[in-house]
N, C-alpha and C positions, 0 to 999 in steps of 0.2 A: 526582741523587745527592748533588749537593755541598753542597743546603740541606737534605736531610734533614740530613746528617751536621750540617751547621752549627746545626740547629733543636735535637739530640738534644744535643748540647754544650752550647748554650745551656742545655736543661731540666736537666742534670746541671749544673751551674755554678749555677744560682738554686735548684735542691735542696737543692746542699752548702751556700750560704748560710741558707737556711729551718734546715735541719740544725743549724745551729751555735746555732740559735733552741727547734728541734723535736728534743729529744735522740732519738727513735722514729728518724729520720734518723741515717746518720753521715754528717757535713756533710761533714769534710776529705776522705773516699775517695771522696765523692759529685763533689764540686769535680772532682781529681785525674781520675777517670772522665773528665769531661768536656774537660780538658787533653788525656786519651789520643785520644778521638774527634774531638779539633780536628784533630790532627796525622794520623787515617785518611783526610781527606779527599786525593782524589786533587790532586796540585798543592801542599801544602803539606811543603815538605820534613821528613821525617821527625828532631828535634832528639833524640839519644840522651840527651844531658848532659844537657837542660833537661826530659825526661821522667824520669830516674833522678833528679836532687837533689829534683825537687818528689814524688817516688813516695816518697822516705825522709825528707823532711818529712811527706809525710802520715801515713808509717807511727807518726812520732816522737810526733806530736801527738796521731793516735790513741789509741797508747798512754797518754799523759800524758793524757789525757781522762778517761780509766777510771783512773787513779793516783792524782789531783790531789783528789779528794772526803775520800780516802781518810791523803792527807798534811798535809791542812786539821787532821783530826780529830785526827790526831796533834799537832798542832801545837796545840791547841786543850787539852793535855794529857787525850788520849785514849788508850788502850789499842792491844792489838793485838787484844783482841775486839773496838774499838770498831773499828777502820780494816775487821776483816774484814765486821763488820754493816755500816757505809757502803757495801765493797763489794756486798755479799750486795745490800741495799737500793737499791741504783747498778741492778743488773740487772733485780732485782724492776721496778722503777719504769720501765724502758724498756719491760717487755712488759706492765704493768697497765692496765688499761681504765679505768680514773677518771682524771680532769681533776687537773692537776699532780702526778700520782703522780712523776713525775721529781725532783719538789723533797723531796717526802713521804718517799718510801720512805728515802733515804739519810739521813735524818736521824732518822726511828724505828729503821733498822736498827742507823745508830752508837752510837745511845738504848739500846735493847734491849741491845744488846754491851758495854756500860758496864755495865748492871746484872747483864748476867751477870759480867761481872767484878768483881760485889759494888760496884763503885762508888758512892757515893750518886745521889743525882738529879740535884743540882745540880751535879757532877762529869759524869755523862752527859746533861745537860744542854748542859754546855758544849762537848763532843764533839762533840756532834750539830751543834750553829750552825758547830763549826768545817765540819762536813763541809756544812752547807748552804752557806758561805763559799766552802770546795774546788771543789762543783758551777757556782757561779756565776763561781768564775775560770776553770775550764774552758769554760767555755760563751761567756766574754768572748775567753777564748785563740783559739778554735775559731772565734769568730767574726773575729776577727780574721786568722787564714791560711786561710777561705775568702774573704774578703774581695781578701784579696794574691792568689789563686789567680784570682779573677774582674776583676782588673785585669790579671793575667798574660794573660786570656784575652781578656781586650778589644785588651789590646797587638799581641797576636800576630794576633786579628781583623782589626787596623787597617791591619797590614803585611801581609796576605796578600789584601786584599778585594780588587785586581783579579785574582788567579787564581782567589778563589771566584765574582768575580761575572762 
């Protein structure tokens, strides 16, 4: 029982990293998942603290995941039809079935939201790269605390391997 739990941790652990790759994934509650499943194994004492601070990092990041495209474009001097098309386009683009719809969607979405806000082109134009900007630091954030999540999780591997094995 204790390599299954150990194998199924591992798969959630290299998901949430792909995840932070593969927005179709969410990398950080993918990771976190896998931190929970470390500590089900019988023998590994149950850490309340170091499961709540990394459960509300994941939460945090999550959210700034879905935010961050979205604050790009504003920053990029976009609208608030633009940040909401980025969002709109954010969500579009995780459930579309075409090859890099995740980059596509949120940057036609900010596009389109610009010109509905009469914007010219060149104006939602510039929106849009901001919100392609936003996805691409989210994605670098994400990768980066599934990253710490899966050294959390080798850490605590490495300290617990004579009760698992």
């Amino acid at each position: 029982m204790d390599m299954i739990l150990l194998v199924v941790a591992g798969v959630f652990m290299l998901l949430g990293v792909l995840g932070s790759f593969l927005p179709v994934l969410p990398g950080v509650p993918l990771s976190w998942i896998g931190l929970l499943i470390f500590y089900l194994i019988p023998g590994v004492g149950m850490n309340y603290w170091f499961l709540g601070i990394t459960l509300a990092v994941a939460i945090l990041f999550y959210i700034l995941n879905l935010i961050i495209p979205a604050m790009g474009t504003k920053k990029f001097g976009g609208s608030r039809k633009g940040m909401i098309g980025a969002t709109i386009g954010l969500i579009i683009g995780i459930f579309a079935p075409f090859p890099f719809a995740i980059l596509i969607c949120p940057f036609i979405g900010a596009f389109i939201g610009e010109i509905l806000n009469k914007s010219n082109s060149r104006t939602a134009g510039k929106a849009a790269f901001g919100s392609f900007l936003g996805l691409l630091a989210s994605s670098f954030m994400e990768f980066i605390v599934t990253f710490a999540f899966l050294i959390l999780f080798l850490y605590q591997f490495w300290s617990y391997k004579e009760i698992i094995f």
